[in-house]
ROPAMAR-799967 format. One record per residue (C-alpha): residue in three letters; residue number from 1; x, y, z. Coordinates in Angstrom, 2 decimals, always signed. Example, Ala and Ser with C-alpha at 12.3 -4.5 7.8 and 13.67 -1.06 7.14 Angstrom:
r;k;u;v;w
ALA;1;+12.30;-4.50;+7.80
SER;2;+13.67;-1.06;+7.14
This chain:
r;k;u;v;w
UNK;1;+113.33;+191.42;+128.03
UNK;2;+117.22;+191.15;+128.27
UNK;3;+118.68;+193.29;+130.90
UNK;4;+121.67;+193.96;+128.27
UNK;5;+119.58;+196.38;+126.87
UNK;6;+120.43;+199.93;+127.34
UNK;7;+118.41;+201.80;+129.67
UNK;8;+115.29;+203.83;+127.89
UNK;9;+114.22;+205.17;+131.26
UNK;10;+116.35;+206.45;+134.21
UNK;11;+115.43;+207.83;+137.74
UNK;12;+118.63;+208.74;+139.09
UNK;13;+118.57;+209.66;+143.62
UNK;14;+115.07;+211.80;+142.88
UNK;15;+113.44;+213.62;+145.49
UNK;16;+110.13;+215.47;+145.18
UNK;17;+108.61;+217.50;+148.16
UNK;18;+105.34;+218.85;+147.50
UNK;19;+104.10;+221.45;+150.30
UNK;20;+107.04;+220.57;+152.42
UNK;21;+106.24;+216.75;+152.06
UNK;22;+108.90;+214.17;+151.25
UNK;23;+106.65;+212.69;+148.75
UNK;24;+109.58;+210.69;+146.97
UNK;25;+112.58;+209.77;+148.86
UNK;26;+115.92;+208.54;+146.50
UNK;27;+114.36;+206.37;+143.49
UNK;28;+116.56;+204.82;+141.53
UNK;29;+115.21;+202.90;+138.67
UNK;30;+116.07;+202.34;+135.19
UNK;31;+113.49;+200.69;+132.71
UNK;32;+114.40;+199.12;+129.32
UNK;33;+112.60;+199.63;+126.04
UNK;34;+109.61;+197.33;+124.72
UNK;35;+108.61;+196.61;+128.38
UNK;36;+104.99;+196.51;+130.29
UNK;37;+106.58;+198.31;+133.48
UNK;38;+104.75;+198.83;+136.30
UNK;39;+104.53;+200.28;+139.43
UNK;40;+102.49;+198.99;+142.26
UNK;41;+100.90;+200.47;+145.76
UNK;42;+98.10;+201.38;+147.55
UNK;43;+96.90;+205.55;+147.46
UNK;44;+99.23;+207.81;+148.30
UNK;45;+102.43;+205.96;+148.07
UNK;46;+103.62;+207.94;+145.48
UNK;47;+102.63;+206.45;+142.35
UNK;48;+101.02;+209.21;+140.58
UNK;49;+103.65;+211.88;+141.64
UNK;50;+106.74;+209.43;+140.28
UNK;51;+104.53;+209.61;+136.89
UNK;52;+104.16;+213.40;+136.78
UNK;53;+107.93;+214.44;+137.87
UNK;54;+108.49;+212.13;+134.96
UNK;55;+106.37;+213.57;+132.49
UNK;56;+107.51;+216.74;+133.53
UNK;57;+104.25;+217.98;+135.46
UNK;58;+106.40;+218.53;+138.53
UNK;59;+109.88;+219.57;+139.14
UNK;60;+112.24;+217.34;+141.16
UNK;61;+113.88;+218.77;+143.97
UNK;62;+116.96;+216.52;+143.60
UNK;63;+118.40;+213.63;+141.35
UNK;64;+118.03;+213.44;+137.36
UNK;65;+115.48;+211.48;+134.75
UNK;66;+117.31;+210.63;+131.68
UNK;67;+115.69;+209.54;+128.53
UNK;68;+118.27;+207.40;+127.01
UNK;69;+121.29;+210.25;+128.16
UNK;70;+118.95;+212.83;+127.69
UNK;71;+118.02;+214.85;+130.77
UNK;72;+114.16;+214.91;+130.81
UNK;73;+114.00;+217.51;+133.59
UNK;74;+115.77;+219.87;+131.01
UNK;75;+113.70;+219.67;+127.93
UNK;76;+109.83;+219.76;+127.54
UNK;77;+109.82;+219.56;+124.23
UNK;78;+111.63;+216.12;+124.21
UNK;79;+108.85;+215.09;+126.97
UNK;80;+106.14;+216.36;+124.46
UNK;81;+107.37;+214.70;+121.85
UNK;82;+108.31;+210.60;+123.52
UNK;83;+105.58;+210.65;+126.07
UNK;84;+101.97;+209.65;+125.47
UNK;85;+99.85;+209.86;+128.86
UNK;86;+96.57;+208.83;+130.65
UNK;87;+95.30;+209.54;+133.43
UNK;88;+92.77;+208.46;+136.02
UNK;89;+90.21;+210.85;+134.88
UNK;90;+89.15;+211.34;+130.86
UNK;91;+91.42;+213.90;+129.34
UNK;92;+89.04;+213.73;+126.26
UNK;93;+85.86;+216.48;+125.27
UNK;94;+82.85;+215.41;+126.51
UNK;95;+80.93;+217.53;+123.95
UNK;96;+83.36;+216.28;+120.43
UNK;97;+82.97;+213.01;+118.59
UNK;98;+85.26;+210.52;+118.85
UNK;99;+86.68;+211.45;+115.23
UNK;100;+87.15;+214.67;+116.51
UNK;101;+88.51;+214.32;+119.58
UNK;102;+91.21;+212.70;+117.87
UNK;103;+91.91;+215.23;+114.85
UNK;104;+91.79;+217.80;+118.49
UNK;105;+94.92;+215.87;+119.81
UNK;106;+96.38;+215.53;+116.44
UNK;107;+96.88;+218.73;+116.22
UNK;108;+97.71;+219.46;+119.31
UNK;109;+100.66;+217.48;+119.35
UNK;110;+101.69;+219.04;+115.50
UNK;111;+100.88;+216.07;+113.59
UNK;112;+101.35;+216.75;+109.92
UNK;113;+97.47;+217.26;+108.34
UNK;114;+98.01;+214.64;+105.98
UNK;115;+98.69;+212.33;+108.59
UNK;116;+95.71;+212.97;+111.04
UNK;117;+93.03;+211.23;+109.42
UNK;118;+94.31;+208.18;+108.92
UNK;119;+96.08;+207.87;+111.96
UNK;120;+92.87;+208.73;+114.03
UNK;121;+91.02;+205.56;+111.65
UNK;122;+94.15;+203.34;+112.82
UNK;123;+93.58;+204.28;+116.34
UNK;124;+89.89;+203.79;+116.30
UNK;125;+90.39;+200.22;+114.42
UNK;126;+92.84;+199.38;+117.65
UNK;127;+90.61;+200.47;+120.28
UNK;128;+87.85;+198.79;+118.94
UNK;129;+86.09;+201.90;+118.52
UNK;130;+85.65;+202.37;+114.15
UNK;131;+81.87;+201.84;+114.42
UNK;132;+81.62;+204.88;+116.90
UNK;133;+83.55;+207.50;+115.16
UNK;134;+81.12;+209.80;+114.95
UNK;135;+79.76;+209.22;+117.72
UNK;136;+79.58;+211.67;+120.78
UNK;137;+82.20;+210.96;+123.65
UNK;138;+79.53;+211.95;+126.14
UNK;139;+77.52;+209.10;+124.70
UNK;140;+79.95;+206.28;+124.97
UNK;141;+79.74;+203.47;+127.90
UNK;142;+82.46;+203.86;+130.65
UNK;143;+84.88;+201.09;+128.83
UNK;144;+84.84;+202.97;+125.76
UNK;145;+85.35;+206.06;+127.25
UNK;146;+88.67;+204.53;+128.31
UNK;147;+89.21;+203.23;+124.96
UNK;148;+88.84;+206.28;+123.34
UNK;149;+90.94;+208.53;+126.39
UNK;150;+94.12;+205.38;+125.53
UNK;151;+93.25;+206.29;+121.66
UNK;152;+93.79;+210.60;+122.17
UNK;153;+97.25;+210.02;+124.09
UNK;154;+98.47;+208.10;+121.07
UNK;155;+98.01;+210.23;+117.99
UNK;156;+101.24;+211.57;+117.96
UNK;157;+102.86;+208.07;+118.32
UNK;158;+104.64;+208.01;+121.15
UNK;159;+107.61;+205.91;+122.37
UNK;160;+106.82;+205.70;+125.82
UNK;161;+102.58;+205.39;+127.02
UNK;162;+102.22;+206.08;+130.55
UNK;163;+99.30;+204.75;+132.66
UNK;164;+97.75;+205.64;+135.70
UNK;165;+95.17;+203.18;+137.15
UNK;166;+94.16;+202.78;+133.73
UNK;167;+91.43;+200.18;+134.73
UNK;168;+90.29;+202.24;+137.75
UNK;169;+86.41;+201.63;+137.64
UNK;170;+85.86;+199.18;+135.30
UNK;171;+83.95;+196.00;+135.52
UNK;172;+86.30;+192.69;+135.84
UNK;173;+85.71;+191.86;+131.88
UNK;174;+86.49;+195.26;+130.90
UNK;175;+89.82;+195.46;+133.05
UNK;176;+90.68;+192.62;+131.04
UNK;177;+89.75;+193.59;+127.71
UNK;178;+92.16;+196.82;+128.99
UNK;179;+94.73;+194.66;+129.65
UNK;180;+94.40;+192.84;+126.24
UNK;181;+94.68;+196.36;+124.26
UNK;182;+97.68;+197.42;+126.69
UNK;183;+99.20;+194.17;+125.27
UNK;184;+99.03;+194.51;+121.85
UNK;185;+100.09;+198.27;+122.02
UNK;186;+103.25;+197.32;+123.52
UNK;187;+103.69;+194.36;+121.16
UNK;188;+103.61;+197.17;+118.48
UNK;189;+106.96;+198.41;+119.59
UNK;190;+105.48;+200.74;+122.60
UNK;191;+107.00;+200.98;+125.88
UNK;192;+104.31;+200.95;+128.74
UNK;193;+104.94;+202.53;+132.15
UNK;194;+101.66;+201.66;+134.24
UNK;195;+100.21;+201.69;+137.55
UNK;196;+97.70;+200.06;+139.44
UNK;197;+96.60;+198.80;+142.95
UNK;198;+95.54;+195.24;+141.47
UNK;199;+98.71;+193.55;+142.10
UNK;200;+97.04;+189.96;+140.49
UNK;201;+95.96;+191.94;+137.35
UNK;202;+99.68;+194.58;+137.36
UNK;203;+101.16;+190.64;+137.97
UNK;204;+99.94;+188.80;+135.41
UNK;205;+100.59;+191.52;+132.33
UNK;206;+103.81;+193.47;+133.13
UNK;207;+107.25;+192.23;+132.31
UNK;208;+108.52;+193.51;+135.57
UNK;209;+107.29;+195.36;+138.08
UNK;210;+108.29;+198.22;+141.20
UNK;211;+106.90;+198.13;+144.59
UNK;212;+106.55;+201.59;+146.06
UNK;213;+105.05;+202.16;+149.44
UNK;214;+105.32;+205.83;+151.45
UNK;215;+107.55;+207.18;+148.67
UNK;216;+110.56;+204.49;+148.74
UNK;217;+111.18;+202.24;+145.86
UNK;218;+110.99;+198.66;+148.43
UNK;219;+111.62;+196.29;+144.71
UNK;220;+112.64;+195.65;+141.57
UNK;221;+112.12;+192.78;+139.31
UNK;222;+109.64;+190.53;+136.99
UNK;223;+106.62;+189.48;+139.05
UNK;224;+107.58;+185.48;+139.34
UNK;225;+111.30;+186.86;+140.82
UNK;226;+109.33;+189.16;+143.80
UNK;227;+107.70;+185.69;+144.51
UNK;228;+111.01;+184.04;+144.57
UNK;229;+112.52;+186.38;+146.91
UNK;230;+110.41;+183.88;+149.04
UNK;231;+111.31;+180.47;+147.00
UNK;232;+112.00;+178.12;+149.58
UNK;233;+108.94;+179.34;+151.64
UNK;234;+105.33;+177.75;+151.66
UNK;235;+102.08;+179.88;+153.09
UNK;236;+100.66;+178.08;+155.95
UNK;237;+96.65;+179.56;+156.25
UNK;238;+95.03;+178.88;+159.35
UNK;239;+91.72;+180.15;+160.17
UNK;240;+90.54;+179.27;+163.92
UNK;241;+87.99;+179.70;+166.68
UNK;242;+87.46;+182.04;+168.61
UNK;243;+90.23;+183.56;+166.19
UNK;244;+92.45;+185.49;+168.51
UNK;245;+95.11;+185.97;+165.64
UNK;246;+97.44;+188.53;+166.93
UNK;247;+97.98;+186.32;+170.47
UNK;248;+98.49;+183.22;+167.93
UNK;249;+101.18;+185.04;+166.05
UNK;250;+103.32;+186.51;+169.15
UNK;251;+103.24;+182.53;+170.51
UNK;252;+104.67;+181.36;+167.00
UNK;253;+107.13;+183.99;+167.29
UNK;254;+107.87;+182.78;+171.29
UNK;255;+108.47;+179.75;+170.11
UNK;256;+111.41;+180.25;+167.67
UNK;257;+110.11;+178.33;+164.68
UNK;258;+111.94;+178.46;+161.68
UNK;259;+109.15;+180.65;+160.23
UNK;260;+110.40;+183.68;+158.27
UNK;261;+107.06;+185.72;+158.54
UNK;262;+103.72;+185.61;+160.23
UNK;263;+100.98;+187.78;+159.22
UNK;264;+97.55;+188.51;+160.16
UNK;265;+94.86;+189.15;+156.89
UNK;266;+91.04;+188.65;+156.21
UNK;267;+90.46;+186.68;+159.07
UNK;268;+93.17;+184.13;+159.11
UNK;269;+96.78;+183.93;+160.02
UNK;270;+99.56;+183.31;+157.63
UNK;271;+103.27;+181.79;+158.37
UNK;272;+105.76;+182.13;+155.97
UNK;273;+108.57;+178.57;+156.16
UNK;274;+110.41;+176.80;+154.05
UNK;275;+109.81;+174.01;+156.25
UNK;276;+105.85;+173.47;+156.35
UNK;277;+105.41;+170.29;+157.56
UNK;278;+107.20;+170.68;+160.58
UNK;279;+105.80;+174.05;+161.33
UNK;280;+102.59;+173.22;+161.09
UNK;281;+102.92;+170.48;+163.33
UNK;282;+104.29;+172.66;+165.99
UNK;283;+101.40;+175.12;+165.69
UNK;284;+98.64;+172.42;+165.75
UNK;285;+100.27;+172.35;+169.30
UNK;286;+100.34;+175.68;+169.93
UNK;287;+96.37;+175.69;+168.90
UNK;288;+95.34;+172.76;+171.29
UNK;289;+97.12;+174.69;+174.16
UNK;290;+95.70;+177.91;+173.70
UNK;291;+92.25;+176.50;+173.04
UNK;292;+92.09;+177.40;+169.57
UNK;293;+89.61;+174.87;+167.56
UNK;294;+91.00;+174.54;+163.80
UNK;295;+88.23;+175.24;+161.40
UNK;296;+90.34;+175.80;+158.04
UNK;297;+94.10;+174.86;+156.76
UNK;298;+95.95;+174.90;+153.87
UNK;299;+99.38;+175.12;+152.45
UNK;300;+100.00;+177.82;+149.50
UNK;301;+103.11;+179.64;+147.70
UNK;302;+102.97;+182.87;+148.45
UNK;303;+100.90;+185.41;+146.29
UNK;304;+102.39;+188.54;+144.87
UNK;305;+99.83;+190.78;+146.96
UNK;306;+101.44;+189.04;+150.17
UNK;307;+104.92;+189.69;+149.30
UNK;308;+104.16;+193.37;+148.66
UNK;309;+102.19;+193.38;+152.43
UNK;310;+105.68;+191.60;+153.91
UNK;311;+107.65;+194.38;+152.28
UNK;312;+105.44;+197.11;+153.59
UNK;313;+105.17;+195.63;+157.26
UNK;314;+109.13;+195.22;+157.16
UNK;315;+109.57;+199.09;+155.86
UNK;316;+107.18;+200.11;+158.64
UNK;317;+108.42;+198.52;+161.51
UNK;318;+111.82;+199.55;+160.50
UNK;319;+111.19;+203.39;+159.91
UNK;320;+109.73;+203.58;+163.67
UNK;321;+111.50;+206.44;+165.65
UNK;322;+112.91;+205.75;+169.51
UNK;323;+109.17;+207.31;+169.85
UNK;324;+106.87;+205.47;+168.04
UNK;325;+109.06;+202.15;+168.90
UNK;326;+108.15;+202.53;+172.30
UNK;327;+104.22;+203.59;+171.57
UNK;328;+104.27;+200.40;+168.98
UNK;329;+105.63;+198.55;+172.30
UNK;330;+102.65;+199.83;+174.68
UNK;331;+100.37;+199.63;+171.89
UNK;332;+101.00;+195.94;+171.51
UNK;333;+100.76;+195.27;+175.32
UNK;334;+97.39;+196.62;+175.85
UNK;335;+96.42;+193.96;+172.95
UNK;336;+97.33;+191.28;+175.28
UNK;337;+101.19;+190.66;+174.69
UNK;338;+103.70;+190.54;+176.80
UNK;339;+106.87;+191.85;+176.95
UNK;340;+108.67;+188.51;+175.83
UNK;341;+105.84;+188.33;+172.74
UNK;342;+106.55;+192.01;+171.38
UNK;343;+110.36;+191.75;+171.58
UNK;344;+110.16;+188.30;+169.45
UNK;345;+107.75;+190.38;+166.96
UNK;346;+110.71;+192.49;+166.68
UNK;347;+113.11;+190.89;+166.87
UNK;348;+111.37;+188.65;+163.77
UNK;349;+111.50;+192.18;+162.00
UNK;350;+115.09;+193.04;+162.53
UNK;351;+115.52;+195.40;+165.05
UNK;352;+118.40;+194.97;+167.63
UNK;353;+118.36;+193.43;+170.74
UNK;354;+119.53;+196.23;+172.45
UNK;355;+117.66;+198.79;+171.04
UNK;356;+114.47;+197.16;+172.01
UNK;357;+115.54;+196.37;+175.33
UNK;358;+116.33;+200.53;+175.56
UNK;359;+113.34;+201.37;+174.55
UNK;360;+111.69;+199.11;+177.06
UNK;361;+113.50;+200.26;+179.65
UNK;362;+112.67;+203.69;+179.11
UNK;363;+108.72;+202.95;+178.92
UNK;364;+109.25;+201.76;+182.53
């Protein structure tokens, strides 16, 4: 993709509120035509609503979408006409063939008559479903049913599919096979807005990719630059006995290594350094003293699902109130650290001396 393109896609300083909720807080993002874009993070992030405000399902409270310099908020019928979506759940009839679920759609979205039938047998050849065409949707197998729902939102030949969790409940050969199809659509000439909690699968197929996490946009960029943002750094994994992880990671922090990030995850502990072999050294040390009997090391890049965990510890620590700063602080005692440990924890995330020091103060 060459970022000289023009923009296809832009969210311009859009809010949404739903119920009084700041569901989306200032996205900016601009996406470029012919790419696999997605959009990554766990439920409730705000995935799902970014999707619908841009398919015109909700309103935005603030900020513009442009199609090209078309505002998108401003005209459904431009929506109806670029926009080709699926959702999480089957938007197809349960009760219609697969033939004529598709003529349904066809018409639906005014495709000329002539044009119907032999744009449904197109679709049916690329979704691998021509040998089921008259076949009952109701009787398909879950995979096809997907196949069939990707098939519907494409009769009237959209520019732009949009995704949701498209391989939400499908076996790991059939996510696949769904990415394979996704692939080839978008090698057609179709640009593909997707999302998805499986950051190795939303990784490996999309051109670049958005990192969204309590309705902030954290990153932008292709999957291999999110890993770069941590280059020069090497995973250190460490899995111990008795396995008192959180107490390990305040002493690496006490100790001022050159480590940019230590995290806790599936029962082992992770430090994040560009200089390994000294690091690990130093907490072989910090093991023997605290008692600590090594059962498991190794020395890895960092994956794509850690950097998107880094990024959503970082954003959490740093939205804390005065409040929940000092509760964090408490919190963290009664685990076993002291003072010293939390404020290098802190520290380690960016907060200001002073401010931490303040809020300790005031917890006295």
């Amino acid at each position: 993709m060459q970022e000289t393109k023009a923009p296809l896609i832009s969210f311009q300083n859009v809010y949404k509120k739903i119920e009084g909720n700041l569901i989306l807080k200032n996205i900016s993002l601009t996406i470029f035509p012919n790419e696999i874009f997605g959009i990554i993070g766990v439920s409730g992030a705000g995935k799902t609503t970014l999707l619908r405000c841009l398919i015109g399902f909700y309103k935005i409270n603030s900020g513009t979408i442009l199609y090209q310099d078309k505002d998108i908020t401003k005209n459904s019928l431009l929506i109806r006409r670029i926009f080709g979506f699926g959702t999480q759940d089957n938007c197809f009839y349960e009760k219609l063939t697969c033939m004529e679920n598709l003529r349904y759609f066809g018409q639906l979205y005014s495709v000329p008559e002539k044009e119907i039938n032999a744009r449904a047998e197109n679709l049916l050849g690329l979704v691998e479903l021509s040998d089921f065409c008259n076949t009952l949707a109701m009787n398909l197998s879950g995979g096809m049913k997907r196949r069939l729902d990707l098939a519907c939102s494409m009769m009237h030949s959209p520019k732009i599919l949009i995704m949701d969790e498209p391989t939400a409940g499908l076996d790991p050969s059939l996510r696949k096979h769904m990415w394979e199809l996704i692939s080839r659509i978008n090698a057609a000439g179709t640009t593909i807005i997707v999302t998805s909690h499986l950051l190795g699968e939303i990784g490996h197929f999309c051109t670049r990719i958005g990192i969204i996490n309590n309705g902030e946009l954290l990153k932008v960029g292709p999957p291999d630059a999110l890993k770069d943002l941590y280059s020069r750094d090497e995973e250190i994994h460490l899995e111990t006995w008795p396995g008192r992880y959180p107490l390990i990671a305040a002493e690496i922090k006490l100790e001022r290594l050159p480590v940019n990030y230590v995290t806790v995850h599936e029962h082992k502990i992770i430090a994040y350094t560009s200089q390994a072999e000294f690091v690990l050294h130093r907490i072989l040390i910090i093991l023997e003293n605290m008692r600590e009997r090594l059962l498991d090391v190794h020395v890895d890049k960092p994956s794509l699902n850690e950097v998107f965990e880094a990024l959503t510890e970082k954003q959490k620590i740093r939205g804390m109130s005065e409040d929940k700063l000092i509760e964090y602080i408490r919190q963290s005692m009664k685990k076993g650290y002291n003072k010293e440990q939390v404020k290098q924890v802190l520290i380690q995330q960016g907060w200001p001396e002073d401010v931490i020091n303040a809020a300790m103060i005031k917890m006295s």
